[in-house]
N, C-alpha and C positions, 0 to 999 in steps of 0.2 A: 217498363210498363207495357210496352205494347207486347213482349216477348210472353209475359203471363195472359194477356187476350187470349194471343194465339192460340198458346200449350192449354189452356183454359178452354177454349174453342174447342179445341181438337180433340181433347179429352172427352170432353160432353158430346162430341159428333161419334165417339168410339163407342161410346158407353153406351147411346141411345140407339146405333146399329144393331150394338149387340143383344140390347132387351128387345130391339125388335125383332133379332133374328129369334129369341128365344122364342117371345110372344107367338111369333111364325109357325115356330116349331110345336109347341103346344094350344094353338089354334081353341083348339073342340076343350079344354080344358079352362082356356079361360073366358069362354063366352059360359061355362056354367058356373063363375063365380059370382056370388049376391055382390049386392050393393055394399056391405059391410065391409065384406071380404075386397071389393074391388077397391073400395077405399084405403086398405090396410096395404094392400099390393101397391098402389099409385104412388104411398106414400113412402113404403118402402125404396120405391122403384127413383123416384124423384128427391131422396133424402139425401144421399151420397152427391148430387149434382148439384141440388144447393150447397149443403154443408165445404164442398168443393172451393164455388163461387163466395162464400163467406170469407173463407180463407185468403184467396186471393185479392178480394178487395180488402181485409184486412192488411192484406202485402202491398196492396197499391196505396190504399191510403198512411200505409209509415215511409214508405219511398214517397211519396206526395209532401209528406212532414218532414220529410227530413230534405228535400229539394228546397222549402220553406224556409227549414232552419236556413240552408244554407245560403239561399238569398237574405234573407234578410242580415246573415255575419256579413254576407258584402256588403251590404248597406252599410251597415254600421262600421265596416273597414274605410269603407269613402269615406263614412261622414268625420271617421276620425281624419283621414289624411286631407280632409276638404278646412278641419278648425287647423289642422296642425298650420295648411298652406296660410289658412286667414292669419294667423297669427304671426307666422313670417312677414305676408305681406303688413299685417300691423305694425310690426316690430322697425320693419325699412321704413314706414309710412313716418313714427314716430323718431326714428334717427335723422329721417330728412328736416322733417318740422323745426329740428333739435339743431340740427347743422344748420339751417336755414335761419334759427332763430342767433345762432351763436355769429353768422355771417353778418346780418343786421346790426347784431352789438357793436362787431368792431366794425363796421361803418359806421352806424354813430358813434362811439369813441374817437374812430380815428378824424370824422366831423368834429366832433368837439375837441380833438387836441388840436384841428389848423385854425380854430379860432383862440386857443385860448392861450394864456402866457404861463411861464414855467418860471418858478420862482426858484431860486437859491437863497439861504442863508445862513450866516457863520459869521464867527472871530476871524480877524484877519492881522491884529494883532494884542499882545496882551504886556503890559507896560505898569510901573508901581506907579503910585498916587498917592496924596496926600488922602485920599480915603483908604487905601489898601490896594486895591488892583483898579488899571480900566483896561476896557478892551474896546477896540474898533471895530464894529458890527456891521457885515455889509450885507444888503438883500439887493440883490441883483437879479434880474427879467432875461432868462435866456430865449426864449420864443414867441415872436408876435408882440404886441402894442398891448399895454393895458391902462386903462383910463378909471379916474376917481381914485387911485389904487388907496387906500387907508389899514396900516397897521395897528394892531393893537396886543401889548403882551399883556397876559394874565396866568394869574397861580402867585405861588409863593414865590416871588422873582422881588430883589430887589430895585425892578427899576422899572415894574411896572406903567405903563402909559400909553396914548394910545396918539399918532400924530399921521401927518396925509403927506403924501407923496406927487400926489398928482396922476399927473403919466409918467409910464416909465415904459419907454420903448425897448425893442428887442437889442439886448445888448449892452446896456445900459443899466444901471444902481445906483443905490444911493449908502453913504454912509453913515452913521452913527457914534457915537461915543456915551459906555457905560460906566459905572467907576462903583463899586461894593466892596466889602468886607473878602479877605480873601477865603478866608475858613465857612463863608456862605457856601451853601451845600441847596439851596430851591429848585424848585422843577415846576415849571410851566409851561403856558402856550401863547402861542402866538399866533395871531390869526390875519388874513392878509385879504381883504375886500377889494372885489374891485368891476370893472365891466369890461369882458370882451368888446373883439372888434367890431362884433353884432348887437353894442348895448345891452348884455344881458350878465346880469351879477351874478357873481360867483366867487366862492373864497376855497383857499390855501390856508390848511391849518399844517400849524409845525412844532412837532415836542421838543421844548428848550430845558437843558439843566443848565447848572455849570461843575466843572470837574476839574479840580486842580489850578481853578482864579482863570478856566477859560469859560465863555458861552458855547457850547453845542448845540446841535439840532439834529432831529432829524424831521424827513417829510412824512407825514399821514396821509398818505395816499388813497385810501378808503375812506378819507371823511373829508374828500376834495367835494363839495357839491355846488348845485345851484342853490343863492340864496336870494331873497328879498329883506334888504334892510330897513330897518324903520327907519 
């Protein structure tokens, strides 16, 4: 920019030498030009040095525009690497929250498994009967105290019922005896109520079939919750 000034500058300081030198040189010639005439001369004489100047600042103002453009693609260069960084930092922001939230879980989980008891149950043996088959069913407490504890089976089970236990400390079961049809083929639940160490209820649900004149189980560990019984 400043380079066209100059050359710009210097041009017009040559130019206007040189019509003065001309002017100079023919003195007595142009002091008898009319007003018309002096007008046509002036205009003549001064049209190349604008027309010049036109130019140039047509050359400064697209170097101007395009210095423009080019600030403003940096702008817009940062402003993409200023979302990309936001978004990182979002992205850590939202993993921490995430790892933080998942950290809390298992503190409360592992909270609530040092209050709570951990149930077992099963066949323990399977013997004929004047009805067909019995089997000796134990639910046994491997972890922590549980208090009120109250079983109940339901579904298609032949032996249906529902009876209390009390407490059943860690370590400690109770037994049972069932006695069915051997060719019973039912699948139920069994549901096991009771209140942690902290008097707060909660039940052990457990899918019971039977399979070849035994009682199976298994635990549902997804529909252990807290409950409020009526």
């Amino acid at each position: 920019m400043k380079k066209l000034e100059f050359w710009g500058g210097v041009t017009t300081l040559l130019y206007l030498t040189l019509m003065g030198w001309w002017i100079f040189e023919n003195w007595n010639d142009f002091l008898q030009l009319k007003l018309n005439e002096l007008g046509d001369f002036l205009a003549g004489t001064f049209g190349p040095i604008a027309f010049l100047w036109l130019v140039l600042g047509f050359l400064q103002q697209g170097r101007e525009l395009k210095l423009s453009t080019d600030a403003l693609q940096l702008q817009a260069e940062e402003l993409r690497n200023s979302v990309a960084q936001q978004s990182i930092m979002a992205e850590a922001a939202v993993q921490q929250i995430d790892s933080a939230r998942k950290a809390i879980q298992l503190q409360v989980e592992e909270a609530e498994r040092a209050v709570s008891a951990d149930f077992e149950v099963g066949s323990t043996l399977k013997q004929g009967a004047p009805e067909g088959v019995r089997n000796k069913f134990k639910i046994t407490n491997n972890r922590n105290v549980a208090y009120k504890v109250v079983c109940e089976f339901s579904g298609d089970l032949p032996f249906c019922t529902k009876f209390e236990l009390g407490t059943l400390k860690a370590g400690c079961y109770s037994e049972g005896e069932y006695a069915f049809s051997p060719d019973h083929a039912g699948t139920g639940v069994l549901s096991i109520f009771y209140e942690d160490v902290n008097g707060k209820e909660k039940l052990d649900i457990f899918s019971i079939w039977i399979d070849d004149g035994w009682i199976k189980s298994q635990k549902l560990r997804n529909k252990s919750s807290t409950v409020i019984r009526a």
